[in-house]
C-alpha positions as CSV (number, residue, x, y, z in Angstrom):
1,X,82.1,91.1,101.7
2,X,83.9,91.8,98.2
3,X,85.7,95.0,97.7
4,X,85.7,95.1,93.7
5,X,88.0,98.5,94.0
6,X,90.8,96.2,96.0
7,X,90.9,94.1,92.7
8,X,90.9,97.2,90.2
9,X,94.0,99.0,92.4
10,X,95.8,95.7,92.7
11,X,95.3,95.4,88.0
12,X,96.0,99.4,88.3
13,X,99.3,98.8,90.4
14,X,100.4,95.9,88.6
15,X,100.5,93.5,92.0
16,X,99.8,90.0,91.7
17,X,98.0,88.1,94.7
18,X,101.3,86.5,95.7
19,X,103.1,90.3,96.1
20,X,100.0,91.3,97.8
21,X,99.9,88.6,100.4
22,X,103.7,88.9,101.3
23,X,102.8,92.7,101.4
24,X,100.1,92.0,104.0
25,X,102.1,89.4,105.5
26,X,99.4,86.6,105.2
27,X,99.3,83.2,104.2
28,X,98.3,83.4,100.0
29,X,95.4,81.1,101.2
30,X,93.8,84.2,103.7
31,X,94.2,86.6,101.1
32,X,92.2,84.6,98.3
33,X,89.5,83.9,101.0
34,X,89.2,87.8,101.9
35,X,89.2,88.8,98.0
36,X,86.4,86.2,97.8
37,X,84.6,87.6,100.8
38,X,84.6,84.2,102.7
39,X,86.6,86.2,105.6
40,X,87.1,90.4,106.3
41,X,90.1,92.2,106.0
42,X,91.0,93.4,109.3
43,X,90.6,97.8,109.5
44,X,94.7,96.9,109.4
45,X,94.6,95.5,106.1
46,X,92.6,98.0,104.4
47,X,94.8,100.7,106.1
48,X,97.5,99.0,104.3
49,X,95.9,98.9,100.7
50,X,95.1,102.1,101.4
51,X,98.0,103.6,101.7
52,X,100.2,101.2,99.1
53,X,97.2,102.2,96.2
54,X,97.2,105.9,97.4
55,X,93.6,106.0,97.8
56,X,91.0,106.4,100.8
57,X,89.8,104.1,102.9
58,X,86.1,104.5,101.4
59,X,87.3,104.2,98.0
60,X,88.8,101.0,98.5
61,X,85.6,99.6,100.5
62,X,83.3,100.8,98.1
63,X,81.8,103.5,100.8
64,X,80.2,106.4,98.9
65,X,78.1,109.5,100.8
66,X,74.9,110.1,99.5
67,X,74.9,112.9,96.9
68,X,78.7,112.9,97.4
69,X,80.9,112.4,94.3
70,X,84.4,110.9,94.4
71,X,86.7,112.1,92.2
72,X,90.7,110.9,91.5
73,X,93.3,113.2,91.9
74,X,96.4,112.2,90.6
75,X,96.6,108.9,92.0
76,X,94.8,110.1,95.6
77,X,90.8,109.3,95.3
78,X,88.9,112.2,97.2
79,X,85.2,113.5,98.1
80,X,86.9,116.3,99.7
81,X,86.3,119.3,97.1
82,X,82.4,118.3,97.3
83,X,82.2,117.7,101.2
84,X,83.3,121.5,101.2
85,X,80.9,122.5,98.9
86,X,78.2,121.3,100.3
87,X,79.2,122.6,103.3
88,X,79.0,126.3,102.3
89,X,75.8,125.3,100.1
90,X,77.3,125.8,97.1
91,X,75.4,122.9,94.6
């Protein structure tokens, strides 16, 4: 699978796929093959990007809750705010 978001965080961040690899500690070869979608990340990985792009793990994958907005806080990427919302029923 692609992860478009991976690619916009790594333009965002100013990484290169050769910092990124080293970062991950893979091969520059594995890391080309998993932006392409020819392999997965491992949930390790995306942990990883995660945390180095200061956003959420669903953000990065492209994961989005129905009728849930995700909105960028400073550099974190949340639903948060909305979950609660539409937990006390407030549209």
């Amino acid at each position: 699978m692609i992860y478009p978001n991976i690619r916009i965080e790594m333009e965002r961040g100013g990484y290169t796929v050769h910092q990124l690899a080293a970062i991950l500690g893979l091969p520059l070869s594995a890391l080309v093959y998993k932006l392409h979608g020819k392999c997965e990340f491992t949930l390790y990985e995306i942990e990883c990007l995660a945390d180095l792009f200061d956003c959420s793990l669903d953000y990065l994958v492209g994961h989005r809750r129905k009728g849930v907005k995700q909105v960028r806080y400073g550099g974190m990427i949340t639903m948060e705010p909305f979950i609660r919302q539409k937990e006390r029923g407030i549209p």
